[in-house]
Structure formats: C-alpha cells, structure tokens
C-alpha positions as CSV (number, residue, x, y, z in Angstrom):
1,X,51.6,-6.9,-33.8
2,X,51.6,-8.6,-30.2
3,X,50.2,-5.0,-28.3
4,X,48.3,-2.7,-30.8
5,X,47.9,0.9,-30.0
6,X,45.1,1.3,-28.9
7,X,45.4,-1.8,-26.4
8,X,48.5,0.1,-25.1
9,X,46.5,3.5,-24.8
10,X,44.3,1.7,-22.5
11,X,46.9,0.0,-20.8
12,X,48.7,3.1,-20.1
13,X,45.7,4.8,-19.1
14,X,44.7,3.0,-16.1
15,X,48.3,2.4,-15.1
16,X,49.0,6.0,-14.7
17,X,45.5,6.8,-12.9
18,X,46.6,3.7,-10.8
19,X,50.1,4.8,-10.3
20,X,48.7,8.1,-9.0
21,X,46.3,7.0,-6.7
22,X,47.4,7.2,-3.5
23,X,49.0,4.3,-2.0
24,X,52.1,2.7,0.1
25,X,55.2,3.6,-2.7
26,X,53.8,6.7,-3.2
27,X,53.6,7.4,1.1
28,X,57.1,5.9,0.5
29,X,58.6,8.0,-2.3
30,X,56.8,11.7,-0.4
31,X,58.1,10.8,2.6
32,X,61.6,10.0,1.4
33,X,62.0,13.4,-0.8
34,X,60.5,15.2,1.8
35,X,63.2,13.8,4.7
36,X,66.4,13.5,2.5
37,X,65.6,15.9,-0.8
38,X,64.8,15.8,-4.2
39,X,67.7,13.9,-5.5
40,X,66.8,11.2,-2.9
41,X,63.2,10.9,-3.3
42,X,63.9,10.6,-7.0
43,X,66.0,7.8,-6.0
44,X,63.7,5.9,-4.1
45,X,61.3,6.5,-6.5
46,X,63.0,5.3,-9.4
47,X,64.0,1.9,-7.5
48,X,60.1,1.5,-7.0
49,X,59.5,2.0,-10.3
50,X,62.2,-0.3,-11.4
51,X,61.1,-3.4,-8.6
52,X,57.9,-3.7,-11.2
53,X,60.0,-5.3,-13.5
54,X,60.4,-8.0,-10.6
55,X,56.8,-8.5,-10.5
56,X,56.9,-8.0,-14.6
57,X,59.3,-11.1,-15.1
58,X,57.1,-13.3,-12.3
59,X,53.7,-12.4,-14.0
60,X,55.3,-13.5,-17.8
61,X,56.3,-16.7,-16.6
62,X,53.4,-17.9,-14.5
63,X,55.4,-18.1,-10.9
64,X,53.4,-15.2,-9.5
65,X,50.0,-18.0,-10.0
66,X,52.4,-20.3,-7.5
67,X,53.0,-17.6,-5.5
68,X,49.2,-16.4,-5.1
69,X,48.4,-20.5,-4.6
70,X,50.5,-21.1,-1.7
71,X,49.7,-19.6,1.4
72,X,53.0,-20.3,3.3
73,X,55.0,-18.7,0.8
74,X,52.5,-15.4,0.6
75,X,52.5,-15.4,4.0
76,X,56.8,-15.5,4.1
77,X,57.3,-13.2,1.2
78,X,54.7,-10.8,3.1
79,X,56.6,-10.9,6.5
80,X,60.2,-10.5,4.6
81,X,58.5,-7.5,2.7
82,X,57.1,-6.0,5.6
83,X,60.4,-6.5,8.0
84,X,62.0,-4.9,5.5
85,X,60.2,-1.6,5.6
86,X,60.1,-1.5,9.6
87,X,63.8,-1.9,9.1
88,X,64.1,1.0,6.8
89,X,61.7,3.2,9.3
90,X,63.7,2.0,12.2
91,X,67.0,3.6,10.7
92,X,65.4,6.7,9.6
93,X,63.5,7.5,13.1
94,X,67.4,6.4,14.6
95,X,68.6,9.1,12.1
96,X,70.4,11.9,14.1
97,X,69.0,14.2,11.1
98,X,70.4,16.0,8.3
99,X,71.1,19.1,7.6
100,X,70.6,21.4,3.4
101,X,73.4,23.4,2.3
102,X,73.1,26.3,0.6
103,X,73.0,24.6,-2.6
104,X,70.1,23.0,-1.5
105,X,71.4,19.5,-1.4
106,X,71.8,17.3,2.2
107,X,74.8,17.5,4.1
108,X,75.6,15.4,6.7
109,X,74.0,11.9,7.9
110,X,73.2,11.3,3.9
111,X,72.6,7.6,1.9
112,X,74.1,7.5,-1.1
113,X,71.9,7.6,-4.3
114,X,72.7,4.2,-5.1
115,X,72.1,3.1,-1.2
116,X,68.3,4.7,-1.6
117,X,67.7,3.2,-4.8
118,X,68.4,-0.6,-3.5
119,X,66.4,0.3,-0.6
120,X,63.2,1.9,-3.2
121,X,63.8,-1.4,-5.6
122,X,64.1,-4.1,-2.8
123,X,60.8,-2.5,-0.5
124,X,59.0,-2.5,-3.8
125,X,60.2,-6.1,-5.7
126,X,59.4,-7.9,-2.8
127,X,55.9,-6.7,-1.7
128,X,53.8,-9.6,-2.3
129,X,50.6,-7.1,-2.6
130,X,52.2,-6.1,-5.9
131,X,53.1,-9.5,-7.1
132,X,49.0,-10.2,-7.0
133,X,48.6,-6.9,-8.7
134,X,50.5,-7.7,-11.9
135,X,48.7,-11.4,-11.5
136,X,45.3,-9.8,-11.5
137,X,45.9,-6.5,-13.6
138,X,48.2,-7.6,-16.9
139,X,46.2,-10.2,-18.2
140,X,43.3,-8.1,-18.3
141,X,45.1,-6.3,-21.6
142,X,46.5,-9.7,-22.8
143,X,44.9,-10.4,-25.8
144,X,46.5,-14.1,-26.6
145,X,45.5,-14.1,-30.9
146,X,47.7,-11.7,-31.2
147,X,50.8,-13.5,-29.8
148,X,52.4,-15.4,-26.7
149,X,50.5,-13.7,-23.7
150,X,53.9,-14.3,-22.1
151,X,55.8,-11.4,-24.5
152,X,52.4,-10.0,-24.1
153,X,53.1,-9.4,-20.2
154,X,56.5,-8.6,-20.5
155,X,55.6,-5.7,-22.8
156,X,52.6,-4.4,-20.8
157,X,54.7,-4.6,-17.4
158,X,57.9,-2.9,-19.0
159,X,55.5,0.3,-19.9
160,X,53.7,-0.2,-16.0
161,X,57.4,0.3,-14.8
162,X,58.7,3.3,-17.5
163,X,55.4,5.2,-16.8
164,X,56.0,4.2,-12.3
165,X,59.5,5.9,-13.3
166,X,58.2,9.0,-14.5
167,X,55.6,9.7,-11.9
168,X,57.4,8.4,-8.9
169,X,60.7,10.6,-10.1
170,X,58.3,13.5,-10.6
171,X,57.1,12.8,-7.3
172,X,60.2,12.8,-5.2
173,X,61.4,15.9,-7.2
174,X,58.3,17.9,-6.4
175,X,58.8,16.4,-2.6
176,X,62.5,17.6,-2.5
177,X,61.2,21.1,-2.8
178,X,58.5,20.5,0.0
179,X,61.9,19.2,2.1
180,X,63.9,21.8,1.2
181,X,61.2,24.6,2.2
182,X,61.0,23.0,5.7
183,X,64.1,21.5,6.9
184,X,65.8,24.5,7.8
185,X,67.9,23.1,11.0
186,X,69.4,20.0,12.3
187,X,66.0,19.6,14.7
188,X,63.5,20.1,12.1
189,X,65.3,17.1,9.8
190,X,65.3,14.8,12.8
191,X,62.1,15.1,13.2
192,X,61.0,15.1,9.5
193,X,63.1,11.7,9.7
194,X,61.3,10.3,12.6
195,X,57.6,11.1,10.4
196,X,58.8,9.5,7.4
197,X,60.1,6.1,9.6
198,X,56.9,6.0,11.1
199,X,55.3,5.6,8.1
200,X,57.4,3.3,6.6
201,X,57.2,1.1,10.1
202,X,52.7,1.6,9.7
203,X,52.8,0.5,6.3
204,X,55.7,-2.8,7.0
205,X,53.4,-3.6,9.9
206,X,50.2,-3.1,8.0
207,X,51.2,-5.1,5.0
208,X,52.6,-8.1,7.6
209,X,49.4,-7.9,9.5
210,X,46.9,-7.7,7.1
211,X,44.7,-10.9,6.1
C-alpha cells in the first residue's frame, strides 16, 4: 500500500488544523461570501481548494524544488500572484454594489459562479507561498519503501485539496449567511465590496512585498 491509514490519518490531521488556521484564502473565501453570498463564497472557495492540485502536480514532479531554487522566478510568480489579487480587490472596491432578493440570492452587479471560481482557482494556483508549502509539507508524510514518493505526493495533495474543498465551501456557506444578515441595501453592499477589495489589495501587496 503506497499511503497506509494511519499515515493518512496523520496527514489529514494537520491538513485540516492547517486549513483552518487563519490565513490569506481563508481572508479571501470570508470576504467573498460575505460581499457576494453563499453561493459565491462557496465558489471561490472551491476554486481555492481546487488550485492545490496545481501545487499537488508541481510538488510530484520535483518543479516546485526549481521553483524554490531560483530566485527570479519566485520573485515573478510572486509579483504575477500578487497583481492578481490587487486586480481582483480593485474591481470589487470599483463595484457599484449588489443588491439580495428576497430569495436571498444577489441581484444585480453579480459574477457568474463559474467567473468566481476561475478567479478562487487562479489567486490560489499561482501563489508561490503555497507552492513552498506543498515543497516543505508533503514530503514530510512520504514514506519512499512503501512506493514512488512521486504517487506518494500526488495522493497526499489530492486529500490536502478534497479536505481545502470541504472547509473552504463550509466557509463561504457559513459567510453567505453573515452577507445576507447585513447587506440589506444597495449602500451597505458597496461598502461590504469596498472591505472585501481592500483586503484582497493588503494581502496582493503583502505577498509581492514580502522578503
């Protein structure tokens, strides 16, 4: 068996306690349910979640090693990933606001599900930060008698990105609800749009400026 269960217990373990630290996707994902809804934050989430597998595929075949050994291209992949996200928070803070329907869904200025997906799986596939992750934390459960530690990696990031899915869609559910509760007029979504851009331009400018 290339991942036993109880190396997969473990492995889920502190994936989960590190998916639900706080961090950048999960700013990202509360931010997004909170602004545009449930169905949306579930949206962004799930692209998140599903950008690991990114990450997954670099890890299994050694290019995220070139990656972490050549400072121009960290340096490049971290200003693309951060421009990216100041891009995102410019549009939402541009955002003339949306409004819920009585259904509780967003009327209005709204992305399509499959728009805030790309936008949750491209902020989160090319954040160099989480490249070095999967570099530093998958191998850590590879054990390489029992099999290739490439399959090995492949596994362990597929379960890292089913369990993101989970938590991340839970949290942009759980978010929508918070949204819902509190955008109650055109004004107050404009300005729930313009918090959530700002954090997605702190967090692009904090991951292109930090060392």
């Amino acid at each position: 068996m290339l991942v036993t269960l109880p190396q997969l217990a473990a492995f889920l373990a502190a994936a989960m306690l590190i998916t639900l630290s706080p961090g950048p996707d999960n700013l990202m994902v509360l931010s997004q349910g909170i602004s545009r809804g449930r169905r949306q934050g579930m949206a962004f989430g799930l692209g998140c979640a599903l950008g690991c597998l990114n990450h997954t595929l670099l890890a299994a075949l050694g290019i995220s090693a070139l990656i972490a050994a050549s400072p121009l291209a960290f340096t490049a992949l971290k200003i693309a990933g951060g421009a990216y996200l100041v891009y995102l928070g410019w549009g939402a803070i541009r955002s003339p606001g949306a409004s819920f329907r009585a259904d509780g869904q967003l009327a209005g200025q709204q992305s399509s599900l499959a728009a805030t997906f790309r936008r949750g799986l491209i902020a989160n596939a090319i954040n160099p930060k989480v490249v070095l992750f999967f570099l530093a934390f998958l191998p850590q459960f590879v054990n390489p008698a029992q099999g290739p530690a490439g399959v090995q990696t492949a596994i362990l990031g597929t379960v890292f990105t089913l369990q993101g899915a989970v938590i991340f869609g839970a949290l942009g559910y759980f978010s929508g609800h918070v949204g819902q509760w509190l955008a109650r007029s055109r004004k107050a979504s404009q300005w729930l749009d313009r918090v959530a851009g700002s954090i997605f331009i702190a967090l692009g400018l904090r991951l292109i400026l930090a060392r």
